[in-house]
N, C-alpha and C positions, 0 to 999 in steps of 0.2 A: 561458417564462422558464427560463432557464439559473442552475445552482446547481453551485457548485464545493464537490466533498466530497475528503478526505482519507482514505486508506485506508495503515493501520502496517502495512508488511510484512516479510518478511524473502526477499521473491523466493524461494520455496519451493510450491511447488505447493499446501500442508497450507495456506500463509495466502490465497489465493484462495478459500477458506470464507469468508472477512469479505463478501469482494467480491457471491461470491453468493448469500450471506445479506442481506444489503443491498440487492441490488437484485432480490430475491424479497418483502422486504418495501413498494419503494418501488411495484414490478407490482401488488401486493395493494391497497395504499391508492390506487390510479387516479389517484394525482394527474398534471396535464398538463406536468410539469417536464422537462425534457434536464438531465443534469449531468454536468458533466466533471467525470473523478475523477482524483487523482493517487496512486499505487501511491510511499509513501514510506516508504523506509528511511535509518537515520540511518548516517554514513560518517563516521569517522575518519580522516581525510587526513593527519595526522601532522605532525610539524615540519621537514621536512627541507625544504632549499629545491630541491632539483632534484626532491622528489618533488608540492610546491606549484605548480612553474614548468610542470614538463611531463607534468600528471594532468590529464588531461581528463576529462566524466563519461562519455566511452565506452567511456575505458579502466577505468572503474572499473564500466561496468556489465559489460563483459568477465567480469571478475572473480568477480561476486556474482552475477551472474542469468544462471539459464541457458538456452537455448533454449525447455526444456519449459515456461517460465512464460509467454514470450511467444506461445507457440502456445496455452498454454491458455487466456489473455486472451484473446484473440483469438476464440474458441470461445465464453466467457460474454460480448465482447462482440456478437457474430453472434445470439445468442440472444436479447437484450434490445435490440435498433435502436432503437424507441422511444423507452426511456428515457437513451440513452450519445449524449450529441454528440464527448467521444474520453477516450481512456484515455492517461495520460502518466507514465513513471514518472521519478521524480525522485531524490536523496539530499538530504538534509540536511546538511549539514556544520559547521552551528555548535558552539559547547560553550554556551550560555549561554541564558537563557531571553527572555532580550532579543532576541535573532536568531533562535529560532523566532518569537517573536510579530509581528516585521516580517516573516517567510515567510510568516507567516499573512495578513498584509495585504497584502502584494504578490501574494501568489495569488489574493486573494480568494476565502478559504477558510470558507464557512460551520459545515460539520459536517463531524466525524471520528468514524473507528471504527477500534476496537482491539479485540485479544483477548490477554488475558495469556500464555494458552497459545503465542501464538506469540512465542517467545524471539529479537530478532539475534543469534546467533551465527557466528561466522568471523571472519577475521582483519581488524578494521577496523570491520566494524560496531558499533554502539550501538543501544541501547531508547530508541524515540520516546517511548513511553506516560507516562514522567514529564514532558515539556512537553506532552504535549496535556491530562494532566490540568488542569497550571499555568494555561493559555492560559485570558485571560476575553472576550476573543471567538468564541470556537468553543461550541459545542453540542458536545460529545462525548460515544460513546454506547460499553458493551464489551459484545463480542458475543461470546457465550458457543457453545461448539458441541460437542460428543462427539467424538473422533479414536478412532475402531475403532485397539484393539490390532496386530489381524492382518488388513491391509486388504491382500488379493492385488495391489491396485494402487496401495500406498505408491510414491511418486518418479518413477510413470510420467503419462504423457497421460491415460490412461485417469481416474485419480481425480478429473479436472474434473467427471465423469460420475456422480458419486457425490453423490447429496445429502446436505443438511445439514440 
C-alpha cells in the first residue's frame, strides 16, 4: 500500500532531519507500506502580473533550493528503497487555509511532519506549520531533533551523514 506524507521544509540541508527522522521511525515499526513524500515549502508568489504570468516552479526552485539538498535526498532516498516509491518537492502558494486543505486532498496527503525549529526564511518564503496544524484531514506529527551548535559540517553534503 502506497501513503502520501507531507514533509515542511525550508530546502535547507538542517530540514532533512524531519525526513530521516521519519523514515528511521517508519524502518523501525516494519510496516509493509511505500510512501511518496512531498518535500513542501510555502512560496510567496507575489501580486505582480508578469511575475504570476512568467514564474514557473523551476524557476522558483532555482531560487530557494539548492543543489546540496537534492543530492542529499537523493542519498536518504538510496538508503531507505524499500520504504520511498519517490520523493517530489513542491511549493505551496496559497494564502488561505481553504487552498491548503484542497492541496491536501488533491495530493492525497495523509500524514505530515514538521519541526518548529526549522523556520522559512528568504525572500518569498512562508511557515507551512500554521495550516498543517489547522488541517482536519491530516495526522500531523512535530519532530523535535537537537542542531549541534558547532557542527564541522553545517551547509555541507556531509551533514546528511549525521544522525539525528
Amino acid at each position: 500500500m502506497t501513503k502520501t506524507i507531507l514533509i515542511a521544509t525550508d530546502y535547507s540541508l538542517e530540514s532533512l532531519n524531519i525526513l530521516k527522522k521519519v523514515l528511521k521511525e517508519k524502518d523501525a515499526s516494519e510496516e509493509q507500506n511505500q510512501y511518496n513524500i512531498l518535500l513542501v515549502s510555502g512560496y510567496e508568489m507575489g501580486d505582480s502580473i508578469r511575475d504570476l504570468l512568467f514564474t514557473t516552479k523551476s524557476t522558483v526552485f532555482n531560487k530557494i533550493r539548492p543543489q546540496e539538498f537534492i543530492d542529499a535526498y537523493g542519498i536518504i532516498k538510496n538508503k531507505y528503497p524499500h520504504l520511498i516509491n519517490k520523493i517530489v518537492c513542491d511549493i505551496f502558494t496559497g494564502s488561505f487555509q481553504r487552498a491548503f486543505n484542497n492541496y491536501v486532498k488533491a495530493e492525497n496527503i495523509e500524514e505530515a511532519y514538521y519541526s518548529p525549529s526549522i523556520k522559512s526564511k528568504g525572500k518569498g518564503k512562508f511557515d507551512l506549520i500554521p495550516y498543517i496544524k489547522k488541517c482536519k484531514e491530516l495526522q500531523s506529527q512535530e519532530i523535535r531533533f537537537e542542531v549541534a551548535e558547532r557542527l564541522p559540517e553545517r551547509g555541507r553534503l556531509a551533514e546528511v551523514f549525521v544522525e539525528v
